[in-house]
C-alpha distance (Angstrom), angle and dihedral (degrees) to the residues before:
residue distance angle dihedral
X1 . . .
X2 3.87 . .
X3 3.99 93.3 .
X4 3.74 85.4 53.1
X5 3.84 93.7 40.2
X6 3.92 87.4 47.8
X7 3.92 93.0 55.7
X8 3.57 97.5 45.1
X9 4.08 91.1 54.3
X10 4.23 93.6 38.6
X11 3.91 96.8 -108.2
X12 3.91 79.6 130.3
X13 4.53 86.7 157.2
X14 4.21 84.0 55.7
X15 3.83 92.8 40.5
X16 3.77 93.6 48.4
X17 3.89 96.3 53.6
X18 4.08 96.4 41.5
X19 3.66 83.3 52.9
X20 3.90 100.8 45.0
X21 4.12 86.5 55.2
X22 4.04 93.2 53.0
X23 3.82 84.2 52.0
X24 3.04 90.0 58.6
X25 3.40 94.0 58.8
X26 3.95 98.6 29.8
X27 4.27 93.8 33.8
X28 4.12 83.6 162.5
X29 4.38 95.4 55.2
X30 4.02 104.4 126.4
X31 3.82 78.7 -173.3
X32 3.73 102.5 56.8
X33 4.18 90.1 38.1
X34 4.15 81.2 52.2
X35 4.06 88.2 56.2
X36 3.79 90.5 38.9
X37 3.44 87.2 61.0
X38 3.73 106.1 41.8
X39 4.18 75.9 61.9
X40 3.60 101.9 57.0
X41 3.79 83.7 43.8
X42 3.80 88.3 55.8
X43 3.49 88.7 51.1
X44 3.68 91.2 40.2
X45 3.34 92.0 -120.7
X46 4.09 86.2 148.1
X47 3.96 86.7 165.3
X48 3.92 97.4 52.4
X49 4.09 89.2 35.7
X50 3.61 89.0 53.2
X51 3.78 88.9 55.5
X52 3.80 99.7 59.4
X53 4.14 95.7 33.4
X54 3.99 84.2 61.5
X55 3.35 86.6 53.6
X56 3.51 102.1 40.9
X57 4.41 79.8 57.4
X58 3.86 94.8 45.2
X59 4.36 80.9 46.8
X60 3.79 89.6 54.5
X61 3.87 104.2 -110.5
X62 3.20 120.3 178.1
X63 3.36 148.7 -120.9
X64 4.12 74.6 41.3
X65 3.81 87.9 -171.0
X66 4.06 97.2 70.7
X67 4.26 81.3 55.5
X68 3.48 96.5 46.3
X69 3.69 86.6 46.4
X70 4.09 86.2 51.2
X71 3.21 88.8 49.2
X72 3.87 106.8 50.0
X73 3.52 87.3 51.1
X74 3.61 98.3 52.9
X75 3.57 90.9 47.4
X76 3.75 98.2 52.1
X77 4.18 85.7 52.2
X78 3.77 91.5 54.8
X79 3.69 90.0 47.0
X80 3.97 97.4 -113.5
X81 3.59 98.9 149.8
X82 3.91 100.1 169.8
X83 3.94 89.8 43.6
X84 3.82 90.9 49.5
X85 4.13 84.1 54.5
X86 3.52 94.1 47.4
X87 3.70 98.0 47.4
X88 4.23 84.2 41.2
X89 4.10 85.5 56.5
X90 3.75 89.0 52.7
X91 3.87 91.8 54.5
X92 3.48 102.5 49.6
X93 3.41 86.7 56.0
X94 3.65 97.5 61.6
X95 3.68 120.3 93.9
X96 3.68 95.3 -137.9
X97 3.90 89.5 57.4
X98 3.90 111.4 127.3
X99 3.89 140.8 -140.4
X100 3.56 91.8 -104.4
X101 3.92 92.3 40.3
X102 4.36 95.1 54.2
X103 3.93 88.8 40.8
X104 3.86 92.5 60.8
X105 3.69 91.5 42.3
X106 3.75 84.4 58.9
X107 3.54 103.3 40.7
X108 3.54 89.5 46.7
X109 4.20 96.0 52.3
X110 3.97 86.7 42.1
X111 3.90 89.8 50.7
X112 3.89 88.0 48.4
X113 3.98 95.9 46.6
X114 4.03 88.1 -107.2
X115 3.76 91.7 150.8
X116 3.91 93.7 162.0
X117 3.83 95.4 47.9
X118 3.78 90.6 41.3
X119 3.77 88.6 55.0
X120 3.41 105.1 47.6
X121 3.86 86.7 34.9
X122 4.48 87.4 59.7
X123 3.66 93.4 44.6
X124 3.94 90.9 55.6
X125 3.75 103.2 38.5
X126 4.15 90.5 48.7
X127 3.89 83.8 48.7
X128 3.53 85.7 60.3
X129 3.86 103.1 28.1
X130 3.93 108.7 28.4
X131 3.25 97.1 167.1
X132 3.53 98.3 56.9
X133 3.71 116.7 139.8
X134 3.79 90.5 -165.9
X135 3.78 106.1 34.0
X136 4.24 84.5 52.6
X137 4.01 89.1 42.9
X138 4.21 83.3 55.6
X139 3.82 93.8 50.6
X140 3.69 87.3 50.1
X141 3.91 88.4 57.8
X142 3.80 85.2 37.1
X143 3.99 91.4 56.6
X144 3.51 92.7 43.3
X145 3.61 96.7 56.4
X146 3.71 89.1 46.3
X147 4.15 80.5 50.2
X148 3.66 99.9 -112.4
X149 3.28 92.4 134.9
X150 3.65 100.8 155.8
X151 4.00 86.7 65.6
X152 3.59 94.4 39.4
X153 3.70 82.3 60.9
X154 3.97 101.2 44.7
X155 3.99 88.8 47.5
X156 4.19 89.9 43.6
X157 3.83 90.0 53.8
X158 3.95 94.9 43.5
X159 4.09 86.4 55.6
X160 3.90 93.1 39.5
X161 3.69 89.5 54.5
X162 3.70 91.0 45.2
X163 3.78 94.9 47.7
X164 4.13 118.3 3.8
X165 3.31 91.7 -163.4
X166 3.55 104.7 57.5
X167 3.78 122.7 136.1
X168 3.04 115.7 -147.6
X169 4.38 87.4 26.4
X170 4.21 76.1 62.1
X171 3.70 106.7 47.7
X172 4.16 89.0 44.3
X173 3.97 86.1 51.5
X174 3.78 97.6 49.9
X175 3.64 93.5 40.0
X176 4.05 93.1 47.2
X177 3.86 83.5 43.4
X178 3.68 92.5 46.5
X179 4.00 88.0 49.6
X180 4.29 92.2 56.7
X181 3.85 88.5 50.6
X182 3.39 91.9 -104.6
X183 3.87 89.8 140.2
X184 4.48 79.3 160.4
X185 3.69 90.4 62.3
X186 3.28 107.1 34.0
X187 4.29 89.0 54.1
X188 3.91 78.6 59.6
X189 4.00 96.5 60.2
């Protein structure tokens, strides 16, 4: 109770030692390797919160997607690319995983030149969110890169029309615009 009371108020030094002596009595407590590493990440320690939220996983803490979340994130500060992608392959598995959660995971492996994760990762998340104006604005970016532009195009109209103002819908337009020689339209996006 007073590691957990610590973190919640910010005495993260007071938090970390209450908690360190109840693992030494509990060594096996996903909970308490969970608040551990909420800490380190605090005190972004990524390395040392890395370190007790793969435990916390291997100890069978749940909701495993807020870990995996933790975890992606720290991994893309410390410049672990391939971990980030293998910890992203375990959340887009899970069936908790949200909207906002498998559109990151894309944007991320598209922004990395992961073509095969991003792939697999589209098809997934618009099996589970069709109507997605964001998922279906990545696979436009997706099938442009993989030069199907004329589907690119079909899917960046059907979100433009939806929503005008859509980012990523926008930069897929111009750039698809900008690739016809339409240097006109693509100043418009």
């Amino acid at each position: 109770i007073v590691g957990f009371s610590s973190y919640m108020i910010g005495r993260y030094d007071r938090a970390q030692a209450a908690l360190s002596k109840y693992k030494k009595l509990e060594p096996k407590d996903p909970e308490s390797d969970f608040l551990l590493g909420l800490i380190h990440f605090e005190k972004w320690d990524y390395e040392t919160s890395n370190i007790f939220f793969n435990n916390a996983v291997l100890g069978g803490y749940k909701p495993k997607t807020v870990v995996e979340r933790k975890l992606a994130y720290n991994y893309y500060v410390l410049g672990l690319t391939k971990n980030m992608f293998q910890v992203l392959g375990y959340l887009v598995l899970e069936p908790d995983i949200t909207q906002a959660d498998m559109s990151n995971a894309v944007y991320l492996a598209l922004s990395n030149d992961e073509m095969r994760s991003a792939g697999e990762w589209i098809k997934q998340g618009l099996a589970k969110f069709p109507n997605s104006q964001d998922l279906l604005a990545l696979n436009a970016w997706y099938l442009r890169s993989t030069n199907n532009n004329h589907a690119a195009k079909i899917i960046t109209d059907g979100v433009l029309t939806r929503n005008p103002n859509h980012l990523v819908g926008l930069v897929q337009a111009g750039i698809l615009a900008y690739n016809e020689w339409d240097k006109v339209k693509a100043w418009e996006h």
